[in-house]
C-alpha positions in Angstrom: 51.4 43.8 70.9 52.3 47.5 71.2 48.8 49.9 70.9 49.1 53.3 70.5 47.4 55.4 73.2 44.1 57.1 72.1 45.5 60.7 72.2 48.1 59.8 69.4 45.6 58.9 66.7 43.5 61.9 66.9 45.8 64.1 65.7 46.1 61.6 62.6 42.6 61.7 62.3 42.6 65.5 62.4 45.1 65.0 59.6 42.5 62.9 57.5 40.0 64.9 57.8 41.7 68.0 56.9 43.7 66.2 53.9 40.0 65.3 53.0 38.4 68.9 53.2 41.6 70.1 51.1 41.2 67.6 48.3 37.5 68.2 47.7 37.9 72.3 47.9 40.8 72.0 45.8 38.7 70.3 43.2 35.5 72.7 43.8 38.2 75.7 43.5 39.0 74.5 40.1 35.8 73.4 38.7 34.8 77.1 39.9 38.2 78.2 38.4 37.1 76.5 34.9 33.9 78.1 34.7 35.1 81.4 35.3 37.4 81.2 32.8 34.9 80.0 30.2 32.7 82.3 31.4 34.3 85.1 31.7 37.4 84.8 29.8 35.7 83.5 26.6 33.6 86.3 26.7 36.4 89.0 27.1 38.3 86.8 24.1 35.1 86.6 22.2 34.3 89.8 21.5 38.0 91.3 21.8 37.9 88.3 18.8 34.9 89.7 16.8 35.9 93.3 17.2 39.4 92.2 15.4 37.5 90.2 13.1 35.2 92.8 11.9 38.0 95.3 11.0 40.4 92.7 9.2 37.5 91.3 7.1 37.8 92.2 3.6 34.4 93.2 3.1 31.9 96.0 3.4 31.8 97.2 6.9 28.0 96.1 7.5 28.8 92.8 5.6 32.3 92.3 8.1 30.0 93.0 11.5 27.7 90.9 11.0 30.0 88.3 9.8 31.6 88.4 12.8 28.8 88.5 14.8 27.7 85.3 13.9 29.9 83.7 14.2 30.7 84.6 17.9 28.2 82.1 18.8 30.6 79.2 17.4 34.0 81.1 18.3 32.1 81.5 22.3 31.5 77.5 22.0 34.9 76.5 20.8 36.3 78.4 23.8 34.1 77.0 26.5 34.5 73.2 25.3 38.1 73.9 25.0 38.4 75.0 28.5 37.2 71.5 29.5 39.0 69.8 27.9 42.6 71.1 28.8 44.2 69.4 31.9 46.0 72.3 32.9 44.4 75.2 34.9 47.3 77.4 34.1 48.0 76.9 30.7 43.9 77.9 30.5 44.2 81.6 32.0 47.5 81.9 30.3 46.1 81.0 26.5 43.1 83.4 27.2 44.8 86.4 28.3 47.3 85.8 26.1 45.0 85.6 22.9 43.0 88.2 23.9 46.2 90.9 24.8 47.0 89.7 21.3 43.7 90.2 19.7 43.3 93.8 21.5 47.4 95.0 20.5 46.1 94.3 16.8 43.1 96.2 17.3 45.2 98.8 18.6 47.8 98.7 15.9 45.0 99.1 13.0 43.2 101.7 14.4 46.1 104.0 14.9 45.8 104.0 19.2 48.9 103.4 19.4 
């Protein structure tokens, strides 16, 4: 039977290990990666969100904030379950600055800033 020598299987056990310390900071990464963007990005979206929502609301302008305000609590939750649930890290950042470029153009447009 042929063995290989000793020196030839470290450098395959270097190999293992570092395969190993990829995988498990590649998953930390985007656990870290998910909360951030729920975090963070549902907070930027929320209110971006409620600030849109207050001015398109079709009622008095006291009645339309605090409208809107409450129901930042359910629009904040929605986001951060939803970013859970999607598989896709990228498709994540993309929808949230996406919707929330969106949200803030409209806001934009109605006020006359642009």
């Amino acid at each position: 039977m042929h063995t290989q020598p000793i020196e030839n299987s470290q450098p395959l056990m270097e190999r293992a290990k570092l395969s190993q310390f990829y995988q498990t900071h590649k998953y930390r990464f985007a656990v870290f990666s998910r909360f951030l963007a729920a975090i963070l990005g549902g907070y930027v979206f929320t209110a971006v969100f409620t600030s849109l929502l207050s001015i398109i609301l079709p009622l008095k302008k006291s009645d339309a904030v605090l409208l809107s305000i409450s129901l930042t609590i359910l629009v904040y939750s929605c986001v951060f379950i939803w970013v859970f649930a999607i598989k896709s890290l990228k498709r994540i950042w993309i929808t949230i600055l996406l919707t929330t470029t969106a949200c803030a153009l409209c806001i934009a447009i109605l006020k006359d800033w642009l």
